[in-house]
PDB file of the backbone (N, CA, C, O) and the ligand in Angstrom, with CONECT records:
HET     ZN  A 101       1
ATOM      1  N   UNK A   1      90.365 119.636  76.643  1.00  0.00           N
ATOM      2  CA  UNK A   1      91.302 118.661  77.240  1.00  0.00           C
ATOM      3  C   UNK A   1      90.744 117.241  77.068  1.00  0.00           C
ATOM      4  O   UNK A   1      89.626 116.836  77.387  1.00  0.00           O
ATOM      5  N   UNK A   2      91.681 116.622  76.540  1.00  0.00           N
ATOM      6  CA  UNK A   2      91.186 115.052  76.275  1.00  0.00           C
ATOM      7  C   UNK A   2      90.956 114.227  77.816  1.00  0.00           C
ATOM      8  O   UNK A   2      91.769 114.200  78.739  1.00  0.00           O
ATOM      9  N   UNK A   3      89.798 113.673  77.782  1.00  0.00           N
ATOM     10  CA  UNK A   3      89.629 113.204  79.689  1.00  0.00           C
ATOM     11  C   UNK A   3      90.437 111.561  79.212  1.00  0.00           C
ATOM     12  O   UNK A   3      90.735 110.996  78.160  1.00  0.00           O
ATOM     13  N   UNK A   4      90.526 111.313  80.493  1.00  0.00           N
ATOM     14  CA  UNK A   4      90.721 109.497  80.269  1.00  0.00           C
ATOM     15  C   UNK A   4      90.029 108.750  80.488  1.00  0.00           C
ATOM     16  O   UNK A   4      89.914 108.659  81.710  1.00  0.00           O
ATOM     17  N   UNK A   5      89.320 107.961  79.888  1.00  0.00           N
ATOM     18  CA  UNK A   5      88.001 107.734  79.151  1.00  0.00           C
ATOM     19  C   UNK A   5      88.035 105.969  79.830  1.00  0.00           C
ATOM     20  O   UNK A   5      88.585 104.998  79.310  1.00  0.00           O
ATOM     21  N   UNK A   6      87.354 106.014  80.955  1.00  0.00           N
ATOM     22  CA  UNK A   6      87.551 104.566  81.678  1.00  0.00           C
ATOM     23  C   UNK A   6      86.074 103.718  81.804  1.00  0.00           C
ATOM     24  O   UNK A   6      85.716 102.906  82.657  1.00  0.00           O
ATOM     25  N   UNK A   7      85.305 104.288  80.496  1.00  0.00           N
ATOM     26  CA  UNK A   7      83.801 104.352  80.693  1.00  0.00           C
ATOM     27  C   UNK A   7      83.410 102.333  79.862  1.00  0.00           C
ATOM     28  O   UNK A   7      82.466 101.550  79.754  1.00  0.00           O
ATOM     29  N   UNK A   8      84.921 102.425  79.496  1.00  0.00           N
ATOM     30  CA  UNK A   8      84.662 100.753  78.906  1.00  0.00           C
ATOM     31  C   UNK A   8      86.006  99.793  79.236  1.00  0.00           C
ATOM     32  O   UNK A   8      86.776  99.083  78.589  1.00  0.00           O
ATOM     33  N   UNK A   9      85.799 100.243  80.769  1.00  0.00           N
ATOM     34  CA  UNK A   9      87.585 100.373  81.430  1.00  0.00           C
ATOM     35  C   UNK A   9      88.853 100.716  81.187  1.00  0.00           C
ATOM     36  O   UNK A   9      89.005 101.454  80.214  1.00  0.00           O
ATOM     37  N   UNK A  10      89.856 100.386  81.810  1.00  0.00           N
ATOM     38  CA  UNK A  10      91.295 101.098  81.055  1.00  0.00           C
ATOM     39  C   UNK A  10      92.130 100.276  80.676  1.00  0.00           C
ATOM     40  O   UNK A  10      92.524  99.294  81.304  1.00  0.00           O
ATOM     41  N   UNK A  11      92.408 100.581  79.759  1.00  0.00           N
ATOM     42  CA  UNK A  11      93.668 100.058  78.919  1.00  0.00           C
ATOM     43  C   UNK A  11      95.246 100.414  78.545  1.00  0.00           C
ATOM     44  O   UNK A  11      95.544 100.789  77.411  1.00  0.00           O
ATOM     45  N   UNK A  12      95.956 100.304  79.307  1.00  0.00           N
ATOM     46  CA  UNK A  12      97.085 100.761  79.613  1.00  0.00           C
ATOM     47  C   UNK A  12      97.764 101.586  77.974  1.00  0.00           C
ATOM     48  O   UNK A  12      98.448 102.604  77.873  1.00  0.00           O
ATOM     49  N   UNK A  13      97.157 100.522  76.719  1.00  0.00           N
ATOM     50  CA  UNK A  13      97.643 100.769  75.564  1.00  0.00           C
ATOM     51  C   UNK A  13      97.376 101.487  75.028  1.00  0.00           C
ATOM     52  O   UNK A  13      98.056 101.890  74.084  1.00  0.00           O
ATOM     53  N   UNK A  14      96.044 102.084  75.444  1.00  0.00           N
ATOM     54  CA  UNK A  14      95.309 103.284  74.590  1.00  0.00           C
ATOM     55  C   UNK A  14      95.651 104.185  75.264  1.00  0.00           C
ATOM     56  O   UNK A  14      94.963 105.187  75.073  1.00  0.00           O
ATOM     57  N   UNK A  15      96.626 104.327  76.180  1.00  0.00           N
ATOM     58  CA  UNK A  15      97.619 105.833  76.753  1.00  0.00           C
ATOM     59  C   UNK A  15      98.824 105.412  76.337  1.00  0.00           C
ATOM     60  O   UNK A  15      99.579 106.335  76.641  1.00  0.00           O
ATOM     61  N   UNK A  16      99.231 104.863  76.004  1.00  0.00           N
ATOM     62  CA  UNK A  16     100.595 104.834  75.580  1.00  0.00           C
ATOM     63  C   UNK A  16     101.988 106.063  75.484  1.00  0.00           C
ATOM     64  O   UNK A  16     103.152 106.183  75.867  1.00  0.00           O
ATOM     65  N   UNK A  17     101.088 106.710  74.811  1.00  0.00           N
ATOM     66  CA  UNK A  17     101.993 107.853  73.900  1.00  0.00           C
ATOM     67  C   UNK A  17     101.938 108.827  75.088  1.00  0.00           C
ATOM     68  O   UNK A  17     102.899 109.595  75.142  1.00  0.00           O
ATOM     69  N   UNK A  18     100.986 108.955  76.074  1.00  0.00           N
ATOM     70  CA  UNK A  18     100.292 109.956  76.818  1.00  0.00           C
ATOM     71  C   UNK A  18     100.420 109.458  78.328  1.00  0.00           C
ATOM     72  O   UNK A  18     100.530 110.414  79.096  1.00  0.00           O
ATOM     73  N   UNK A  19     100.432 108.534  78.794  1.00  0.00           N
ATOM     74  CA  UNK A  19     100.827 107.976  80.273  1.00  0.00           C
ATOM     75  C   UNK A  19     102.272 107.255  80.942  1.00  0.00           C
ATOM     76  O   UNK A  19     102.066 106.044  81.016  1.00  0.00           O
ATOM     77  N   UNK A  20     103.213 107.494  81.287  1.00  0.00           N
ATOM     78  CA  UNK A  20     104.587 107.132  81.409  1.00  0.00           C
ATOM     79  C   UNK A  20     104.629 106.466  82.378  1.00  0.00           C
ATOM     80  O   UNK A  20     104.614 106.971  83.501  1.00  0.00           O
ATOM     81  N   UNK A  21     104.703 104.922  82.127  1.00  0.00           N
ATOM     82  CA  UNK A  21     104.751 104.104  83.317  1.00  0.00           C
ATOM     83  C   UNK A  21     105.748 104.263  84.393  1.00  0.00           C
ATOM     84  O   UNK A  21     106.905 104.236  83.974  1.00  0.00           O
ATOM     85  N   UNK A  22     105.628 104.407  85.550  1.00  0.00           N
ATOM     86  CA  UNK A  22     106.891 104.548  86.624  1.00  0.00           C
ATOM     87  C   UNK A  22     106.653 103.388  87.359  1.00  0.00           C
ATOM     88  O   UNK A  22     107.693 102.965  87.863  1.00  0.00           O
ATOM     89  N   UNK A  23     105.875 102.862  87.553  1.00  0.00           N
ATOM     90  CA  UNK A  23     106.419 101.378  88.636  1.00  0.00           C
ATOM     91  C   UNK A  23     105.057 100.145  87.983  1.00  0.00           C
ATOM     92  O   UNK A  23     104.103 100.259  87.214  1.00  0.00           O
ATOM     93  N   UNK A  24     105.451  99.398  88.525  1.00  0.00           N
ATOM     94  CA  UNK A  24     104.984  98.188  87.799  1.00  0.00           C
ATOM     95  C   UNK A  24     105.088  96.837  88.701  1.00  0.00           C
ATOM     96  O   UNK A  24     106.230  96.389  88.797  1.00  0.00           O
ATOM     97  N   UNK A  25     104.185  96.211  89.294  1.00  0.00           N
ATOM     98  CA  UNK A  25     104.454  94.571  89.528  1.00  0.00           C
ATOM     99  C   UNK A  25     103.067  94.108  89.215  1.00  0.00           C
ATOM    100  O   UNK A  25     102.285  94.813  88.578  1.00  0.00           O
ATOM    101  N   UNK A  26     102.824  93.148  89.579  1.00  0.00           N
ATOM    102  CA  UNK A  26     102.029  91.826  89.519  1.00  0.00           C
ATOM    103  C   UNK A  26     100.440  92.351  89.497  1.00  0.00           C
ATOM    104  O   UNK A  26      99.760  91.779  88.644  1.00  0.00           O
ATOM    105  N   UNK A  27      99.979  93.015  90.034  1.00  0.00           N
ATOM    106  CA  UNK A  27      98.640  93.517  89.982  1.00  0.00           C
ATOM    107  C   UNK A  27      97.974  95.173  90.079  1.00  0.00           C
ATOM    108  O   UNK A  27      96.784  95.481  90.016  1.00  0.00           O
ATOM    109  N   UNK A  28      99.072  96.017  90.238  1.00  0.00           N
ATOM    110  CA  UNK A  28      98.886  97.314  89.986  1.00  0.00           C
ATOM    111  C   UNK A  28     100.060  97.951  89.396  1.00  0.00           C
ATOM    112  O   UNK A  28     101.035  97.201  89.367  1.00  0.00           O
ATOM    113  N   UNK A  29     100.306  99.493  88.766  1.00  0.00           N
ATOM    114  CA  UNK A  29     101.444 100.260  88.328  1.00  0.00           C
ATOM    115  C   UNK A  29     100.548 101.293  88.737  1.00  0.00           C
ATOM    116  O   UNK A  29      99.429 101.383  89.244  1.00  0.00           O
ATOM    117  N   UNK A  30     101.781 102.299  88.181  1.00  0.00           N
ATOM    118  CA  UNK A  30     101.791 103.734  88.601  1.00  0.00           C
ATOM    119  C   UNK A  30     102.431 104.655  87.622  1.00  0.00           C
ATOM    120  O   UNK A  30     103.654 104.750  87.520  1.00  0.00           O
ATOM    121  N   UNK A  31     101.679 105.253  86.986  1.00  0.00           N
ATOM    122  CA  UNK A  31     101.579 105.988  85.559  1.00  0.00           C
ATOM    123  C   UNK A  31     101.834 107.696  85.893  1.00  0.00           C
ATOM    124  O   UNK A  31     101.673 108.175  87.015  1.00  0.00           O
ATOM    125  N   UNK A  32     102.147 108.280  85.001  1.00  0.00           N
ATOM    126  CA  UNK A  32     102.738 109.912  85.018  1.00  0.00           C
ATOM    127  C   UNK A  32     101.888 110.356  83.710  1.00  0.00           C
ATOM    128  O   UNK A  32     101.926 109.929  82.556  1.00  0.00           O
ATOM    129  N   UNK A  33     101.150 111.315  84.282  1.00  0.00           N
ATOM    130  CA  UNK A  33     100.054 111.961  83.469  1.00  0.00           C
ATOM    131  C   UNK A  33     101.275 113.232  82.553  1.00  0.00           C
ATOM    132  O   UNK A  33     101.641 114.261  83.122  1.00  0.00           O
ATOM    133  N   UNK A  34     101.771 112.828  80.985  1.00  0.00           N
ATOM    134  CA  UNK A  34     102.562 113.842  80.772  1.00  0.00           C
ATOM    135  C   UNK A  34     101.907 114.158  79.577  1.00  0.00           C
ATOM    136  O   UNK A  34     102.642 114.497  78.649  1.00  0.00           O
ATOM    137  N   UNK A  35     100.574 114.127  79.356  1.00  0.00           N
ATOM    138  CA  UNK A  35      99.937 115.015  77.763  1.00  0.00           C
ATOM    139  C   UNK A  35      98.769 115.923  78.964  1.00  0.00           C
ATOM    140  O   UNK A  35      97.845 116.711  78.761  1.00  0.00           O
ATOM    141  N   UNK A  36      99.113 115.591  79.685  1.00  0.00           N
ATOM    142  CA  UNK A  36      97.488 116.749  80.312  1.00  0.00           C
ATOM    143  C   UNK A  36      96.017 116.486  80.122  1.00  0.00           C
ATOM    144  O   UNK A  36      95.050 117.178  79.803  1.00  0.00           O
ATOM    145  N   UNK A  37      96.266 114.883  80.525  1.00  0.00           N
ATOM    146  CA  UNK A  37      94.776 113.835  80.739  1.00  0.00           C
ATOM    147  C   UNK A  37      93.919 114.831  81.753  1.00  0.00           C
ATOM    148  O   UNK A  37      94.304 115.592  82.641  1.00  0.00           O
ATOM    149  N   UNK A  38      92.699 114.535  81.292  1.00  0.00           N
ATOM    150  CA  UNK A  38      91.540 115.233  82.654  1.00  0.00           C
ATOM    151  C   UNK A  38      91.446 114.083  82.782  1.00  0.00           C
ATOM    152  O   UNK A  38      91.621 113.197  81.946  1.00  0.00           O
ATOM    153  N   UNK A  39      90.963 113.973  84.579  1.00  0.00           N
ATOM    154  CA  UNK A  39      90.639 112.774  85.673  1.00  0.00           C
ATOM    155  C   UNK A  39      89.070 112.414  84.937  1.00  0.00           C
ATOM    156  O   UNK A  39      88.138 113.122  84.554  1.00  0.00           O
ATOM    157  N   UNK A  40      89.259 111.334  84.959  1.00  0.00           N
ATOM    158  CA  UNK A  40      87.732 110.860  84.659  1.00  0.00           C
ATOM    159  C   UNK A  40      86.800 111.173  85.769  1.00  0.00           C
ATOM    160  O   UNK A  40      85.627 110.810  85.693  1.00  0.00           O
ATOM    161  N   UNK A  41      87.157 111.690  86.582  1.00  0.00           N
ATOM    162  CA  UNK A  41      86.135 111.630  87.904  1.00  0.00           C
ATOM    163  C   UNK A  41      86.006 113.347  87.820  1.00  0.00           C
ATOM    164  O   UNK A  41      84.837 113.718  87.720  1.00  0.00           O
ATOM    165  N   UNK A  42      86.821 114.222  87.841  1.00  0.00           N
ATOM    166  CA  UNK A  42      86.581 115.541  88.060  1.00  0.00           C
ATOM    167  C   UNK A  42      86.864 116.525  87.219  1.00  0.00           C
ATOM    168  O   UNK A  42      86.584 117.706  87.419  1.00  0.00           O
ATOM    169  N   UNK A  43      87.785 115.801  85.634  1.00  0.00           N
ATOM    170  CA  UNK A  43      87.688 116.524  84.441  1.00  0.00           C
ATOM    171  C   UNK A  43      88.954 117.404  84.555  1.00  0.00           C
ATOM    172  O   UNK A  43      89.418 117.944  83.551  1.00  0.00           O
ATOM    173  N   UNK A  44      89.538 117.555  85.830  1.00  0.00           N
ATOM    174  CA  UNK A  44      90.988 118.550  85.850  1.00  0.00           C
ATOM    175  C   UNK A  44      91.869 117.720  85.855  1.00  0.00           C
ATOM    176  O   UNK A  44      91.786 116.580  86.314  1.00  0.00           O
ATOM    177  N   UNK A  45      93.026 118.350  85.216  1.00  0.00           N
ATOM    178  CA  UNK A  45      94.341 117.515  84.744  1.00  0.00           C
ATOM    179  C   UNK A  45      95.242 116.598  86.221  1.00  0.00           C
ATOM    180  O   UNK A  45      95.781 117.187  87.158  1.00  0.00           O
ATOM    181  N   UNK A  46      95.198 115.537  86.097  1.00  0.00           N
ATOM    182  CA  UNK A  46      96.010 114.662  86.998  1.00  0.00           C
ATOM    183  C   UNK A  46      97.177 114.347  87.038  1.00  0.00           C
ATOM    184  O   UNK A  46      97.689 113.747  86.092  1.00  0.00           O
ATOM    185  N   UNK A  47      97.812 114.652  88.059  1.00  0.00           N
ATOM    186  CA  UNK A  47      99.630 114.344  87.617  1.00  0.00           C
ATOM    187  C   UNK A  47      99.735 112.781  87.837  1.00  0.00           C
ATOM    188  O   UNK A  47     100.211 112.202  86.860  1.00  0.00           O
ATOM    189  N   UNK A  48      99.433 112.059  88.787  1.00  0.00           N
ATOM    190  CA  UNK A  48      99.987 110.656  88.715  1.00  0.00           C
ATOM    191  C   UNK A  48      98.699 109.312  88.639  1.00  0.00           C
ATOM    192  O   UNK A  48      97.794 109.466  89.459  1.00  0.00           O
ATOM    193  N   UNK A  49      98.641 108.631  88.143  1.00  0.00           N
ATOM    194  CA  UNK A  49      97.409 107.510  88.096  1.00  0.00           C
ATOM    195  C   UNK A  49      98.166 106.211  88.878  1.00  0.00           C
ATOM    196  O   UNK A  49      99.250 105.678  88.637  1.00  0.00           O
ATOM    197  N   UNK A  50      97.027 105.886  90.040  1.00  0.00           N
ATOM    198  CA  UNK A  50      97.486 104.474  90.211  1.00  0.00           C
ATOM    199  C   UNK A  50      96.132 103.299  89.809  1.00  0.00           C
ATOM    200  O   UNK A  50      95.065 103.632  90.324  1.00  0.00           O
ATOM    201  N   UNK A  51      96.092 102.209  89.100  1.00  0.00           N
ATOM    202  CA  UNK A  51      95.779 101.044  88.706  1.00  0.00           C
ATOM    203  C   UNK A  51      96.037 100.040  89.626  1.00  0.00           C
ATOM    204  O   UNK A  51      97.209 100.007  90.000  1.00  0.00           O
ATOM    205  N   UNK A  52      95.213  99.124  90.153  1.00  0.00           N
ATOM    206  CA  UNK A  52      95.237  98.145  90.590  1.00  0.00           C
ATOM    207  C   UNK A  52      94.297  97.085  89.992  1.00  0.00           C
ATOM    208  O   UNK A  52      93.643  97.477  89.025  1.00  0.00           O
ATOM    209  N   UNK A  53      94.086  95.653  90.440  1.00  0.00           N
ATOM    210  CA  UNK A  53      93.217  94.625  90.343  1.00  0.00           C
ATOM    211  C   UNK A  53      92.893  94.363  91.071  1.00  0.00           C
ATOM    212  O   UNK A  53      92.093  93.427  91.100  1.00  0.00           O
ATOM    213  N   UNK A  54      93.348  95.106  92.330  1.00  0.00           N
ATOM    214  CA  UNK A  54      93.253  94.193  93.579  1.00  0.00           C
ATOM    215  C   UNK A  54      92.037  95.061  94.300  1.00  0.00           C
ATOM    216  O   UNK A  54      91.754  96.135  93.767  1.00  0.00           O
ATOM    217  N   UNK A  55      91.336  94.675  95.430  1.00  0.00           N
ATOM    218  CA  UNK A  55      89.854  94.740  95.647  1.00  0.00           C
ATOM    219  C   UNK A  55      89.837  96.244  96.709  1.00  0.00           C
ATOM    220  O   UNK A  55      88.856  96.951  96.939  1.00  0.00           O
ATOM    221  N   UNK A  56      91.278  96.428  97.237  1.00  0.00           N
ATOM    222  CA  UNK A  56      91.299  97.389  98.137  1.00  0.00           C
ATOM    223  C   UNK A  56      93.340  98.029  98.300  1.00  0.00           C
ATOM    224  O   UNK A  56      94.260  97.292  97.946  1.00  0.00           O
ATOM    225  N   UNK A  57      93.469  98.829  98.627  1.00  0.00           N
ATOM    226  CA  UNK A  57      94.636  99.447  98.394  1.00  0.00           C
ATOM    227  C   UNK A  57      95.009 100.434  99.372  1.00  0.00           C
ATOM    228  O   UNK A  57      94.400 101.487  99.566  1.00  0.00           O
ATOM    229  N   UNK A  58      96.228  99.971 100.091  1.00  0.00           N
ATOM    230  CA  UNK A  58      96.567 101.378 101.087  1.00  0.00           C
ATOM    231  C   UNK A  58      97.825 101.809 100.347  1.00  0.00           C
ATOM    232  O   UNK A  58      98.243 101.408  99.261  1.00  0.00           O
ATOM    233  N   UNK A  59      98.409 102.849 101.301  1.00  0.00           N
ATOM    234  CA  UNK A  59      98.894 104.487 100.990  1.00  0.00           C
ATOM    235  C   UNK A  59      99.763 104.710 102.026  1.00  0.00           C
ATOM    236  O   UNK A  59      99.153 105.183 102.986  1.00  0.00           O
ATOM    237  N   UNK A  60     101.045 104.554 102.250  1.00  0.00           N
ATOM    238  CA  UNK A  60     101.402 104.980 103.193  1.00  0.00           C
ATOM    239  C   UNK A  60     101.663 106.317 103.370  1.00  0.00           C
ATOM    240  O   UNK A  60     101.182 106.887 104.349  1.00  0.00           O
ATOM    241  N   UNK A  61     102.241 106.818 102.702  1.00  0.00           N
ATOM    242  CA  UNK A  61     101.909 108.905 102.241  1.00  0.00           C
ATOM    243  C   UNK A  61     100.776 109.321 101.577  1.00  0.00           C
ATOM    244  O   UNK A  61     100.300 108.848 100.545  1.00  0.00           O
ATOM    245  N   UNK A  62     100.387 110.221 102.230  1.00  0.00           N
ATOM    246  CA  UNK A  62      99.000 110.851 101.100  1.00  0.00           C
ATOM    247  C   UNK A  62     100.205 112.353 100.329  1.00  0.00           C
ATOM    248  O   UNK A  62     101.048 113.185 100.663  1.00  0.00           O
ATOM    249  N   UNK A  63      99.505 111.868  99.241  1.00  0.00           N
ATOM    250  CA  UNK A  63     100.197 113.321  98.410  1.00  0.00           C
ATOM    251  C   UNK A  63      99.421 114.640  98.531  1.00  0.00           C
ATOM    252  O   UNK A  63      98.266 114.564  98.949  1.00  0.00           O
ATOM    253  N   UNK A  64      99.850 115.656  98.261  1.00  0.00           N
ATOM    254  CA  UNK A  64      99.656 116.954  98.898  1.00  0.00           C
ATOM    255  C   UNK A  64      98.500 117.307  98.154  1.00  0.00           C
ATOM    256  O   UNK A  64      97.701 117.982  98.804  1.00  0.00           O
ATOM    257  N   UNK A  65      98.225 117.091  97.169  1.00  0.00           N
ATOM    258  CA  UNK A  65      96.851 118.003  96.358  1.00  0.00           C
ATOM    259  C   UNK A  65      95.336 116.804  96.500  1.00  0.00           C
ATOM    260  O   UNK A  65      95.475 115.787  97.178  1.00  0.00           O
ATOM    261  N   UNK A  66      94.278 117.031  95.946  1.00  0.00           N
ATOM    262  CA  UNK A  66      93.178 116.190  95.988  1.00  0.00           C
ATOM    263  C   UNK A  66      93.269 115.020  94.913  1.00  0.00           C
ATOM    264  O   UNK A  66      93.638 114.868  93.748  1.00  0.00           O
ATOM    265  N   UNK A  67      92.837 114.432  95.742  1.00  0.00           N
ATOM    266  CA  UNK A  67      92.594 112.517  94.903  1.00  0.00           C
ATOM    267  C   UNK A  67      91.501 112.241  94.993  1.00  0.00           C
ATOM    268  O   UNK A  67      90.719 112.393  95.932  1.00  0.00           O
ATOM    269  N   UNK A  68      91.299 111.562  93.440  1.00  0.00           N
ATOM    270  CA  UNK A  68      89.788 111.381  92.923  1.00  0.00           C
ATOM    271  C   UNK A  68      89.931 110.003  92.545  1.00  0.00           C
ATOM    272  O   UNK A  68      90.786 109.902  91.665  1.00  0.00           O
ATOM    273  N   UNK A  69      89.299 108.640  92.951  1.00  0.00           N
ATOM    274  CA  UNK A  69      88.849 107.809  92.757  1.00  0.00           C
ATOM    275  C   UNK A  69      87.931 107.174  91.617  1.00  0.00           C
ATOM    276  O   UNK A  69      87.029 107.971  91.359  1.00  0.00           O
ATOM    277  N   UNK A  70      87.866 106.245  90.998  1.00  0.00           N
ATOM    278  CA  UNK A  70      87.168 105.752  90.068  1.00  0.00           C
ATOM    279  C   UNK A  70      87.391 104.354  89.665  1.00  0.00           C
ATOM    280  O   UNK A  70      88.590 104.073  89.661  1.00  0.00           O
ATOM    281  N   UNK A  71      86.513 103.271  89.283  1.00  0.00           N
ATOM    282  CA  UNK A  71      86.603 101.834  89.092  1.00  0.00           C
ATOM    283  C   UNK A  71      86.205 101.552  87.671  1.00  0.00           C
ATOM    284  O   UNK A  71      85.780 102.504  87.017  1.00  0.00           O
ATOM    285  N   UNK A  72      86.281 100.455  87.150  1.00  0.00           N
ATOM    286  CA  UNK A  72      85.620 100.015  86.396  1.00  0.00           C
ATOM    287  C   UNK A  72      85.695  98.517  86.809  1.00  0.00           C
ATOM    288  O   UNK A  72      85.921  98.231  87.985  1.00  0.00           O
ATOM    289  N   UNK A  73      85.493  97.470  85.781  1.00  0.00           N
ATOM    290  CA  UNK A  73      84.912  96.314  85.815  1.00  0.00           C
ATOM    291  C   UNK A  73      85.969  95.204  86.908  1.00  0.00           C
ATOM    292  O   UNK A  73      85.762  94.398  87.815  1.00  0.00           O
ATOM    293  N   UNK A  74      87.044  95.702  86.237  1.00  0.00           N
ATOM    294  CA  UNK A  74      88.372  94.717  86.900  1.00  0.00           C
ATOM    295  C   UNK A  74      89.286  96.047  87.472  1.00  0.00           C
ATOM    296  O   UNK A  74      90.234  95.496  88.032  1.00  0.00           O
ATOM    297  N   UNK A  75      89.467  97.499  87.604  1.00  0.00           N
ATOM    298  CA  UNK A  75      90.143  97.637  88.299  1.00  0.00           C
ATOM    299  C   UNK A  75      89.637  98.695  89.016  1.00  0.00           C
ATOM    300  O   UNK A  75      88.426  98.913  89.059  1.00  0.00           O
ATOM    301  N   UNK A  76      90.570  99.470  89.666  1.00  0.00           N
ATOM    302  CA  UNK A  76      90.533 100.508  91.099  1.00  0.00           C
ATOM    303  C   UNK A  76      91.766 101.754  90.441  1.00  0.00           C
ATOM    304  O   UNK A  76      92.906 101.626  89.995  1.00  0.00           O
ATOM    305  N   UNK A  77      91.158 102.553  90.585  1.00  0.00           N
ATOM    306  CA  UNK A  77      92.219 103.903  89.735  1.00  0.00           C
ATOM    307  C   UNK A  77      91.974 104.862  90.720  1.00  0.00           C
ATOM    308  O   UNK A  77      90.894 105.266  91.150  1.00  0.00           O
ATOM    309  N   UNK A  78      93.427 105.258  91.104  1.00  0.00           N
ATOM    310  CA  UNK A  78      93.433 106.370  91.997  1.00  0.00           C
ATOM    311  C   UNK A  78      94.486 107.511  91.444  1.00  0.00           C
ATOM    312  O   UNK A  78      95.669 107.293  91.184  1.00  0.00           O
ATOM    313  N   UNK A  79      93.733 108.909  91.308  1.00  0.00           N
ATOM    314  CA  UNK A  79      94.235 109.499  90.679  1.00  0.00           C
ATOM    315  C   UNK A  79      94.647 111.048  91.560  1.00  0.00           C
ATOM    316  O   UNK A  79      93.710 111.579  92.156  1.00  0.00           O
ATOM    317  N   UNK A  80      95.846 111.643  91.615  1.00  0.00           N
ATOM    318  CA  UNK A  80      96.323 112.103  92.535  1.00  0.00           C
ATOM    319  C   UNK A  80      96.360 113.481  91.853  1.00  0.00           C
ATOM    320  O   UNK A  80      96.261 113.255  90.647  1.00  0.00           O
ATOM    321  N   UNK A  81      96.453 114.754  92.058  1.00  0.00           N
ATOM    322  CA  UNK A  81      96.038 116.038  91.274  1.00  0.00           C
ATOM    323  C   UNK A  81      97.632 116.815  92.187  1.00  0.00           C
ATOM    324  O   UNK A  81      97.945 117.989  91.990  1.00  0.00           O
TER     325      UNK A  81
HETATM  326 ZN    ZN A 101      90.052 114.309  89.705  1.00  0.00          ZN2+
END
Protein backbone atom coordinates (compact mmCIF):
# COMPACT_ATOMS: atom_id res chain seq x y z
CA UNK A 1 0.00 0.00 0.00
CA UNK A 2 1.36 3.31 -1.08
CA UNK A 3 1.61 5.45 2.50
CA UNK A 4 1.26 9.33 2.19
CA UNK A 5 4.51 10.39 2.36
CA UNK A 6 4.50 13.84 4.53
CA UNK A 7 8.23 13.25 5.43
CA UNK A 8 9.11 16.57 3.17
CA UNK A 9 5.54 17.87 3.96
CA UNK A 10 2.34 17.71 1.93
CA UNK A 11 1.48 18.73 -1.15
CA UNK A 12 -1.95 18.74 -2.10
CA UNK A 13 -0.62 18.10 -5.92
CA UNK A 14 1.25 15.10 -5.46
CA UNK A 15 -2.30 13.40 -4.46
CA UNK A 16 -4.12 14.65 -6.98
CA UNK A 17 -5.27 11.66 -8.87
CA UNK A 18 -5.59 9.85 -5.33
CA UNK A 19 -7.14 12.48 -2.72
CA UNK A 20 -10.70 14.12 -3.57
CA UNK A 21 -11.00 17.43 -2.22
CA UNK A 22 -14.43 17.94 -0.30
CA UNK A 23 -14.19 21.30 1.43
CA UNK A 24 -11.84 24.01 1.12
CA UNK A 25 -11.33 27.74 2.60
CA UNK A 26 -8.59 29.99 3.52
CA UNK A 27 -6.26 27.88 5.67
CA UNK A 28 -7.35 24.24 5.86
CA UNK A 29 -9.49 21.51 3.43
CA UNK A 30 -10.71 18.24 3.78
CA UNK A 31 -9.69 15.48 1.40
CA UNK A 32 -11.35 11.77 0.69
CA UNK A 33 -8.81 9.06 0.77
CA UNK A 34 -10.21 7.17 -2.63
CA UNK A 35 -6.86 5.06 -3.93
CA UNK A 36 -6.28 3.43 -0.39
CA UNK A 37 -3.46 5.88 1.03
CA UNK A 38 -1.84 4.33 4.36
CA UNK A 39 -1.84 7.11 7.23
CA UNK A 40 1.57 8.30 7.57
CA UNK A 41 1.32 7.87 11.23
CA UNK A 42 -0.03 4.18 11.47
CA UNK A 43 0.40 2.76 7.86
CA UNK A 44 -3.55 1.59 7.69
CA UNK A 45 -5.72 2.95 5.05
CA UNK A 46 -7.51 6.40 6.00
CA UNK A 47 -10.84 7.42 4.80
CA UNK A 48 -10.80 11.25 5.30
CA UNK A 49 -7.57 13.77 5.72
CA UNK A 50 -7.88 17.10 7.30
CA UNK A 51 -4.94 19.87 6.51
CA UNK A 52 -4.65 22.93 8.19
CA UNK A 53 -1.99 25.97 8.64
CA UNK A 54 -3.36 26.97 11.43
CA UNK A 55 -1.47 26.25 14.90
CA UNK A 56 -4.44 24.36 16.61
CA UNK A 57 -7.92 22.97 15.42
CA UNK A 58 -11.23 21.89 17.02
CA UNK A 59 -13.91 19.25 16.08
CA UNK A 60 -17.18 19.58 16.86
CA UNK A 61 -18.10 15.68 16.10
CA UNK A 62 -15.52 13.11 16.64
CA UNK A 63 -15.92 10.43 13.91
CA UNK A 64 -16.50 6.91 14.89
CA UNK A 65 -13.18 4.97 14.08
CA UNK A 66 -9.43 6.06 15.35
CA UNK A 67 -7.59 9.33 14.38
CA UNK A 68 -4.02 9.61 13.88
CA UNK A 69 -2.32 12.89 13.89
CA UNK A 70 0.81 14.13 12.17
CA UNK A 71 2.64 17.66 11.26
CA UNK A 72 5.11 18.78 9.22
CA UNK A 73 6.83 22.15 8.75
CA UNK A 74 3.72 24.46 7.93
CA UNK A 75 0.89 22.18 8.55
CA UNK A 76 -1.35 19.95 11.05
CA UNK A 77 -2.98 16.70 9.33
CA UNK A 78 -5.61 14.91 10.94
CA UNK A 79 -6.43 11.77 9.65
CA UNK A 80 -9.67 9.92 10.50
CA UNK A 81 -9.76 5.83 9.85
ZN1 LIG B 1 -3.49 6.24 11.17
Amino acid sequence: MERLDVSDGFDVHDYRAKLKLLTQDADSMQLANREGLGCPACGREFEKLFVTEDDSVSFDAAPNGPICVTRTAEELLVLAH
